[in-house]
PATI-710984 format. One record per residue (C-alpha): residue number from 1; residue in one letter; chain; x, y, z. Coordinates in steps of 0.1 Angstrom, whole numbers. Each point is the difference from the previous one (the first is absolute). Layout:
N
<num = NUM; residuo = A; cadena = A; px = X; py = Y; pz = Z> $
...
//
This chain:
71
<num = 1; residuo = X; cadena = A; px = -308; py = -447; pz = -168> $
<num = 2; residuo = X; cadena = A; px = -35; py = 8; pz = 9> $
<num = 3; residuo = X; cadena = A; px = -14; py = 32; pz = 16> $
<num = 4; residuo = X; cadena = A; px = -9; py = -18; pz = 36> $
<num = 5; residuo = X; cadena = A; px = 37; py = -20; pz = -1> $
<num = 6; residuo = X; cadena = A; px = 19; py = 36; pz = -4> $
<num = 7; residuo = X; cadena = A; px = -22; py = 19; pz = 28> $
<num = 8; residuo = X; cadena = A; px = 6; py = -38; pz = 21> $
<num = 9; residuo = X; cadena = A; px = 37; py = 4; pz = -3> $
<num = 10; residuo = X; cadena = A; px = 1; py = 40; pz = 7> $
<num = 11; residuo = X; cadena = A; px = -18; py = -9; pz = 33> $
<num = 12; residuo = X; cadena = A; px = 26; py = -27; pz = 6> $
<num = 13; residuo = X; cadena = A; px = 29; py = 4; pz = 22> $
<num = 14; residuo = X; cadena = A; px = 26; py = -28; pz = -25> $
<num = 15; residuo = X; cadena = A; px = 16; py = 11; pz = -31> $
<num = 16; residuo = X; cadena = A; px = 0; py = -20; pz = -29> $
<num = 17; residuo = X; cadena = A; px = 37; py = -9; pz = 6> $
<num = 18; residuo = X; cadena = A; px = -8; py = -14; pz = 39> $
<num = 19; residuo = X; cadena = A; px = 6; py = 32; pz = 20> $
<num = 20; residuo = X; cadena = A; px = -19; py = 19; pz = 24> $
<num = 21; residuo = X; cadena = A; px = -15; py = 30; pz = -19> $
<num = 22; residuo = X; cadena = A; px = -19; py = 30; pz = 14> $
<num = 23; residuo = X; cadena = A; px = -42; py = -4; pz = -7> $
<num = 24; residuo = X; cadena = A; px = -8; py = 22; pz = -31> $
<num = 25; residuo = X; cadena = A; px = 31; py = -2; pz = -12> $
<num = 26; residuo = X; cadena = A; px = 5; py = -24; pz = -34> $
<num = 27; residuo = X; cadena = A; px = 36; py = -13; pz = 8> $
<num = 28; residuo = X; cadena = A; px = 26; py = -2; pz = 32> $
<num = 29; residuo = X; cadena = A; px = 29; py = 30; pz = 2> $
<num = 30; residuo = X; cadena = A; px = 21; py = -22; pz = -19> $
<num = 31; residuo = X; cadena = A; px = -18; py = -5; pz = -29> $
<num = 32; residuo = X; cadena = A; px = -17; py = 30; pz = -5> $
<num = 33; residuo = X; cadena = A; px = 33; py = 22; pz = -1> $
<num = 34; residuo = X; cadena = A; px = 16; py = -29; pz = -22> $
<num = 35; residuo = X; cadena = A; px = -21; py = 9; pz = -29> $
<num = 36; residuo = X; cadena = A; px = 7; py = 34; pz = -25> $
<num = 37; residuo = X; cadena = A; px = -19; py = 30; pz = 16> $
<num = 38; residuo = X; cadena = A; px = -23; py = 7; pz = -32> $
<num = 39; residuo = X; cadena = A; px = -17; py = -38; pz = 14> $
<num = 40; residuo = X; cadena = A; px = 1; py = 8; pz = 35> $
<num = 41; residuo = X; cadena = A; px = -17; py = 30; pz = -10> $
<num = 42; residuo = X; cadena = A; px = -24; py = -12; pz = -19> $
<num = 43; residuo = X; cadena = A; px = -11; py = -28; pz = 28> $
<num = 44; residuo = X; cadena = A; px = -18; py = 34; pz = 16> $
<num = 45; residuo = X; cadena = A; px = -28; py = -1; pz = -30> $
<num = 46; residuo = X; cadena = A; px = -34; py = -8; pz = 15> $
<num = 47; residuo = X; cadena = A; px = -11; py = -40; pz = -11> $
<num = 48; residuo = X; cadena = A; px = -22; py = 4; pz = -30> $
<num = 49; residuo = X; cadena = A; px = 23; py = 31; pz = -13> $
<num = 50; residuo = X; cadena = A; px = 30; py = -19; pz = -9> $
<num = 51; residuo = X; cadena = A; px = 12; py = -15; pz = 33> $
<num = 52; residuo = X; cadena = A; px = -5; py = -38; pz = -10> $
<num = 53; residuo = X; cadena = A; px = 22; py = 12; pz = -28> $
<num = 54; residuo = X; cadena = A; px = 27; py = 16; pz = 20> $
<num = 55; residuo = X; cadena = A; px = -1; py = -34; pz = 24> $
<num = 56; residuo = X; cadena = A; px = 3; py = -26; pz = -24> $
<num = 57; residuo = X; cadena = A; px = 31; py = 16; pz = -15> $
<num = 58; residuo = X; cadena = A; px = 15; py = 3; pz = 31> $
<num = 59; residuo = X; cadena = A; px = -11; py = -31; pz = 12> $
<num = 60; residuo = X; cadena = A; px = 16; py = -18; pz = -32> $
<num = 61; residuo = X; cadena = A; px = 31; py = 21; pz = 3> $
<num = 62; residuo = X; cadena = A; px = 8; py = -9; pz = 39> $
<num = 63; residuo = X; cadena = A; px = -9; py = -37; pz = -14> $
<num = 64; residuo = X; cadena = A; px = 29; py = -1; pz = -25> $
<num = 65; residuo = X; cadena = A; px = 24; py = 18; pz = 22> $
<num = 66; residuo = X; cadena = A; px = -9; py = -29; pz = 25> $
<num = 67; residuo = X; cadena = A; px = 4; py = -27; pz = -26> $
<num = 68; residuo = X; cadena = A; px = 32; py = 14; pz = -6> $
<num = 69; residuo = X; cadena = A; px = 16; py = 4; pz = 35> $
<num = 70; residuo = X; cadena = A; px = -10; py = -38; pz = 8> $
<num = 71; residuo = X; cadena = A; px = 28; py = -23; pz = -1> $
//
């Protein structure tokens, strides 16, 4: 994901999964406590210092547990 399309969907107010999420924050309530805490934490590194890193991996993990929860 590209610099611009992370700051676009931290400004947005929809999570990835279809929720309302708060602006500046990456995921909905939901989500973001669904993942382990060392990956919520790291979703608080700056973009450029390891955040794209910290959001693709808990972007791919919320993926599979969605994959897995539809019928």
């Amino acid at each position: 994901m590209t610099t611009y399309a992370l700051l676009r969907e931290l400004r947005g107010v929809w999570c990835r999964c279809g929720t309302k999420k708060i602006t500046r924050n990456t995921f909905c309530n939901k989500c973001y406590w669904s993942l382990p805490e060392p990956m919520r934490r790291a979703l608080y590194r700056h973009i450029g210092e390891g955040y794209e890193e910290a959001y693709a991996a808990a972007a791919e993990l919320l993926d599979q547990a969605a994959r897995h929860a539809s019928p």
